[in-house]
N, C-alpha and C positions, 0 to 999 in steps of 0.2 A: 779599852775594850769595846769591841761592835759586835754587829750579827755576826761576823764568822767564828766570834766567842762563845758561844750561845753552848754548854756541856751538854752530853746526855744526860747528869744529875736535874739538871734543870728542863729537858724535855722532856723526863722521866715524869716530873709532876703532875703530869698534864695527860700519862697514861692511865691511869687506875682514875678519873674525876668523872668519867662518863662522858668523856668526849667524843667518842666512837657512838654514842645513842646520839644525842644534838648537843649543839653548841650556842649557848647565848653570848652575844657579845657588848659589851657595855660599855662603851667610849665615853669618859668625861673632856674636860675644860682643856686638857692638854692635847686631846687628837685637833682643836682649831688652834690653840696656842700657834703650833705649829705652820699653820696658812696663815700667820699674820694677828689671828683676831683676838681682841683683848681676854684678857684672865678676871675674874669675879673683881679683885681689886680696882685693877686700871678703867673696867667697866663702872662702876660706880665712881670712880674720882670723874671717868667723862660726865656720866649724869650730873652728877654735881654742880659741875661747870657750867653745862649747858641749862642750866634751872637757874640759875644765881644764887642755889645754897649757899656758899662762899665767896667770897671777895676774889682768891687764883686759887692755883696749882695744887701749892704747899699747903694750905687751909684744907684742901680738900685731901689732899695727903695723910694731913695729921689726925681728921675725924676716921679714913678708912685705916690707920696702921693700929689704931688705939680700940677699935669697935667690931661688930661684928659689917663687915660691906652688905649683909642681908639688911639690918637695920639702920646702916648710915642710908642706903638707897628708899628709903622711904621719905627723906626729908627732901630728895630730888623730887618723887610720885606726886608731893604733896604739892610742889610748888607747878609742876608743869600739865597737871588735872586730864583734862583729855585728850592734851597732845602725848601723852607718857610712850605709846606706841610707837608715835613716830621718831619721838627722841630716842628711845631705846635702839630702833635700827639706824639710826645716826651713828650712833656711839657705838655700834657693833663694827659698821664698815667704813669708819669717815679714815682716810689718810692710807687706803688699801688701792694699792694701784693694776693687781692682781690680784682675783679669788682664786686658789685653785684647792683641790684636796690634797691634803697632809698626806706621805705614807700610810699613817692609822687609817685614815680614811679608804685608800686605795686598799689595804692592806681585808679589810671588812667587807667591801667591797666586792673583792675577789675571791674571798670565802663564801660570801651569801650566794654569788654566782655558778661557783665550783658544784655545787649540790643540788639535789632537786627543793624546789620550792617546798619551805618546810621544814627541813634539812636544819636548818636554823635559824634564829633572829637576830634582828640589828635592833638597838636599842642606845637613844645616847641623849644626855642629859643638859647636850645643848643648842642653843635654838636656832644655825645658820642651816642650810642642806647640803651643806658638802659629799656626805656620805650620799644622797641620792645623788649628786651630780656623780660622783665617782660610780655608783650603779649605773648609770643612765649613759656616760660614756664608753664604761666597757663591756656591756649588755647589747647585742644585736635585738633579741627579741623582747627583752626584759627591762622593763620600767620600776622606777621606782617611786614610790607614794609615802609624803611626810602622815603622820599617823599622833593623832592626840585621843587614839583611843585602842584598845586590845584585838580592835577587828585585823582581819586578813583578806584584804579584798582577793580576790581572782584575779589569777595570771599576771601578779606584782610584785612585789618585794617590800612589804611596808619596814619603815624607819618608824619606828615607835617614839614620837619626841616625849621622854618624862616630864620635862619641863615647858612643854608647849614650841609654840614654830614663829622665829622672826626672819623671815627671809630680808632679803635687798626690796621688796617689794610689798608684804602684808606681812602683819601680826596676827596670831592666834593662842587665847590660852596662855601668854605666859610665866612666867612665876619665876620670881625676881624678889620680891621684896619678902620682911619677917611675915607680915601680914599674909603674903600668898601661901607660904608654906605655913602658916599657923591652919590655913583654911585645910591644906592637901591633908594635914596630919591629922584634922578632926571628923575624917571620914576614915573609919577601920574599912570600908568595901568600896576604895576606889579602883576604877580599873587599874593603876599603876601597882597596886597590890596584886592585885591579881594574876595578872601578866606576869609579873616576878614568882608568885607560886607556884605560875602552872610550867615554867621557862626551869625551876629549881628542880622540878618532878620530872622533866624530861632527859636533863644530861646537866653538864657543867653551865656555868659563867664565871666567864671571863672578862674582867675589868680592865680597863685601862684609862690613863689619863686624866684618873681621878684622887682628888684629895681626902675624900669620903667625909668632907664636911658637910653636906647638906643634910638636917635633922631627918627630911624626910625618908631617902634613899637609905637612909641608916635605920628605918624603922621598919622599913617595907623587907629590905632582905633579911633581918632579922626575923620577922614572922616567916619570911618564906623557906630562910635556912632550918630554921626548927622542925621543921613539917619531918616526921620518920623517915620519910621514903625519898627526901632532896639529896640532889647530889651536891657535887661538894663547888667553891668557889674559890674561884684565885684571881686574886690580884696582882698586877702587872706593875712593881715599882722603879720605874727608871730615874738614876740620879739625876739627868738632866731635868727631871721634872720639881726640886728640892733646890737647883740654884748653886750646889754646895762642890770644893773639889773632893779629888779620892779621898784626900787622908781627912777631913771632913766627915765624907759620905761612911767612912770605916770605922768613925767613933759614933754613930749613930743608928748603923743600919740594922747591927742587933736588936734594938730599941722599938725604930720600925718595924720589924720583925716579928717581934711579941705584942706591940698593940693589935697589928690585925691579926696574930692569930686569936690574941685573947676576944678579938671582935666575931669572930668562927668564920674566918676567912684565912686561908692559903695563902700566903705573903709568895713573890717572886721577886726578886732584887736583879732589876738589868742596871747600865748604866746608860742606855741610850733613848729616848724614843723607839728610835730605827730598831732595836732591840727587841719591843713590844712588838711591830709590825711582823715582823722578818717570826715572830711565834705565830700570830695569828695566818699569813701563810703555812706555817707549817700544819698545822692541825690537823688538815684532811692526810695527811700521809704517817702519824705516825703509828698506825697500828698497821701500816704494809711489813710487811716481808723483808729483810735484810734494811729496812729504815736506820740512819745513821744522823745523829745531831750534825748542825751547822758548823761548829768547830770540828765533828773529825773530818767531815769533806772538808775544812780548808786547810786542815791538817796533811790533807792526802795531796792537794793542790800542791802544797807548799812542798811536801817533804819531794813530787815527782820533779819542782823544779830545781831542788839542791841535785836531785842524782843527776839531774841533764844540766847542770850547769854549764859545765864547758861546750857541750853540743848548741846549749841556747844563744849561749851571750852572742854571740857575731852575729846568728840569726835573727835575736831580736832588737840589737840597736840596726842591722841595718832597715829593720822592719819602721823601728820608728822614726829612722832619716829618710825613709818615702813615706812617714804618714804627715811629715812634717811638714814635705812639699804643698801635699793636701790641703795643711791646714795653714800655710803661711797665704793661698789662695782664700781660704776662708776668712780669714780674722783681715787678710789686706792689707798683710806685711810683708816685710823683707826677708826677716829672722825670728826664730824664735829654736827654743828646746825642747824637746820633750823625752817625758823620763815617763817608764813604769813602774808602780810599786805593787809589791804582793804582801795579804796577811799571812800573816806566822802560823795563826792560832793561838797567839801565846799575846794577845792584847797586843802587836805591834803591825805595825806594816813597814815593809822593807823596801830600801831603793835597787831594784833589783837589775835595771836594763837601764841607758840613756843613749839617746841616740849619737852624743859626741865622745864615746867612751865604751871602753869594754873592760869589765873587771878582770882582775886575772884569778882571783877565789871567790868561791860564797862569804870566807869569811873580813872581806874588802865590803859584804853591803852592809849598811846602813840600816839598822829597826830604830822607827820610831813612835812612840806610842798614838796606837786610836781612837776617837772616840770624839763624841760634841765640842769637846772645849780642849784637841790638843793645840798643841801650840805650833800644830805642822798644816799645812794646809791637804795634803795628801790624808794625813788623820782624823781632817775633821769631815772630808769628802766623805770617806768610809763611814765614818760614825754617821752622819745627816742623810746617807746614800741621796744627795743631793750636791747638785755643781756648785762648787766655791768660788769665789774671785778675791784675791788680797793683795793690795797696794803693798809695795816693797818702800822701805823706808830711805829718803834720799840719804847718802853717804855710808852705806852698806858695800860691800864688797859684789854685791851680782850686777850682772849687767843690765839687770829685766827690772823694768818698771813693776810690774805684776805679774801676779803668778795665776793660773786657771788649774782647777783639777773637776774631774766627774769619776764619778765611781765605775767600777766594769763589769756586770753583773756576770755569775758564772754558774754553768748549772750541771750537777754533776747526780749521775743516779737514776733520773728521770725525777728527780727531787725538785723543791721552790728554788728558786736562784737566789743566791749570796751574791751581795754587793762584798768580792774577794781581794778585788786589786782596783787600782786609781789610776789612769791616767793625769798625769802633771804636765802642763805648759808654762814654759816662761817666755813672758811677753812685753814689746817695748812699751812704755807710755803708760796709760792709766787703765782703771778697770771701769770707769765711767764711761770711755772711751767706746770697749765693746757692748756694753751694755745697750748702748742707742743703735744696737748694729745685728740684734741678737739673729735675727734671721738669716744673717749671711753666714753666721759661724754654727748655727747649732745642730742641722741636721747633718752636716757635714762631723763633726765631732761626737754625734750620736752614734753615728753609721760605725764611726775609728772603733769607739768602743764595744758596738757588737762584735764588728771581726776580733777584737784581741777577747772577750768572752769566749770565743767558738774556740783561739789559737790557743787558751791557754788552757780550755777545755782539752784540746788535743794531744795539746804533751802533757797530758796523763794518761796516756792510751785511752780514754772512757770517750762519750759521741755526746754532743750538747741535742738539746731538744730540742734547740731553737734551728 
């Protein structure tokens, strides 16, 4: 399951929470997860290291699996004294060859944007600035300012860090060890209080990306959910975020379920990251007029290309044996395939077109499940709404070294756009190969996949926005 799964049960939630007065939004550990940067654990196994708490790896493994990582990371603080700042932004970006923001990130981004200043806050409890880079690139007139305190400067967008600001460059403020957060929790009237009561009294928040382990943040929305007049909060649970598969995630998420509610929090169960994001776009639109969830638009997708079937097929493998020319020009080969797939709505994505083939029924394609961890490369595009590359295993039946897929974004309504269909490429030789090459293939494969957005916008009778 992806964003084009996304039910009206589940955007229904997010009706009655007071989203329509402001929206606060609250990105934990999982919106940078996603750009690469470590998770509380692997963050403290690096201090570790870098301190000579432990002798390796596994030493420093075995104190963070057994402990709380708040209080193993004190015995790193202790040993590395006034360099701790610098170590800390070590261990945040060492072995990142690219920053970029996460969907979450873009995803809040383009919300804070969408509205008048005010409209609502961004709020996230960890210390890189992605989220302002992501303001700061899709903002012509509008900046964005890290913030370690409840102000609002003029004519900005502040990011409220709860937990203080480690960029690539300076520390400020921030709270890492048992010790720091023993200090936050001994102030009943910090600003981080505050800000969360006055953010509860205005409309919703919405969480994401978080585990809700930190004592503090669990004491703060508490006082500020209790207030008579707070509205209500929901949290954003995606299984990718848990590690676990479906049938796993199915003997558990009841469970999940009732802890946060018993916590006075809204549980919401996705399966994706991309799942979280693909909501927080939606927000500004669902109290419009004839508004429809992300699965019936791809429900409506899909169902306009079963009725055009027979009308599509020739049309669109001959479409993908001249985008192929395209891109056999871009990647700097001879040959290759390319296939498109469409979502169901029904948690699959289908092989619906290929450009050396033309099915003779709908019921010749192919669904295959999607979502983070399918085992389809097309599925996992959809679910990461990000470009894949996977090495094909020597002595397999394909001809392709490797295979390429990017999602097709498609936007139906005047509604946010669903990441609905994937383009697939199969490719000779390895994916290490286009990797050092990224600039020759990518705008060119960007481009492919707006036109087939706009074309498959079109055989549904409806007009893309873009």
């Amino acid at each position: 399951m992806s964003a084009p799964d996304l039910t009206a049960a589940t955007m229904g939630s997010f009706r009655d929470s007071g989203s329509d007065q402001h929206v606060t939004l609250l990105l934990g550990a999982g919106a940078s997860a996603a750009s690469g940067l470590p998770g509380w654990e692997e963050l403290a196994v690096r201090l570790l290291r870098a301190s000579g708490s432990v002798p390796d790896q596994d030493a420093a493994w075995l104190l963070v699996n057994r402990q709380d990582p708040l209080l193993v990371a004190e015995a790193a603080r202790r040993r590395l004294g006034k360099r701790w700042d610098q170590y800390v932004r070590a261990a945040l970006y060492s072995n990142l060859n690219d920053l970029s923001p996460s969907p979450l990130h873009i995803a809040a981004a383009s919300h804070a944007l969408a509205g008048d200043l005010g409209e609502s806050t961004v709020i996230t409890l960890n210390f890189d600035t992605l989220i302002e880079d992501a303001i700061d690139e899709a903002g012509d007139a509008v900046t964005a300012e890290p913030r370690i305190d409840d102000q609002r400067p003029a004519g900005t967008i502040p990011v409220h860090h709860l937990h203080g600001v480690a960029s690539v460059r300076e520390s400020q403020d921030v709270v890492l060890t048992l010790s720091d957060f023993n200090e936050l929790l001994g102030d009943p009237d910090s600003w981080q209080q505050r800000l969360l009561i006055a953010c509860a009294k205005k409309g919703a928040i919405v969480i994401a990306g978080t585990s809700y382990r930190d004592p503090d943040v669990r004491r703060w929305l508490h006082v500020a959910l209790a207030a008579p007049d707070a509205s209500n909060a929901l949290v954003l649970l995606a299984r990718e975020s848990f590690h676990v598969t479906r049938p796993e995630f199915d003997q558990i998420k009841e469970a999940l379920a009732d802890q946060w509610s018993a916590a006075g929090l809204t549980p919401v169960i996705l399966e994706d990251h991309s799942d979280a994001a693909q909501i927080i776009r939606e927000l500004r639109h669902l109290h419009a007029p004839g508004y429809r969830a992300p699965q019936e638009r791809a429900a409506t997708l899909w169902q306009a290309h079963v009725d055009s079937f027979q009308d599509l097929q020739q049309a669109y493998s001959d479409q993908l044996l001249s985008d192929a020319t395209s891109l056999c020009t871009a990647f700097n080969v001879d040959r290759l395939n390319a296939t498109l797939w469409i979502a169901d709505g029904q948690g699959n994505v289908a092989r619906y077109a290929a450009q050396d083939r033309c099915f003779r029924s709908i019921d010749d394609v192919r669904h295959v499940p999607s979502g983070h961890d399918s085992q389809w490369i097309a599925g996992r595009a959809l679910g990461a709404e990000a470009t894949v590359f996977q090495d094909l295993q020597e002595g397999t039946t394909s001809r392709w070294g490797t295979v390429f897929a990017t999602p097709i974004r498609v936007e139906l309504d005047g509604l946010p756009g669903i990441a609905s269909a994937v383009l697939s490429v199969g490719l000779p030789g390895s994916a290490e190969t286009y990797f050092q090459s990224t600039a020759m293939w990518m705008d060119t494969t960007l481009d492919i996949a707006v036109d087939w957005g706009e074309r498959l916008v079109a055989s549904t009778g409806s007009v893309s926005r873009t």
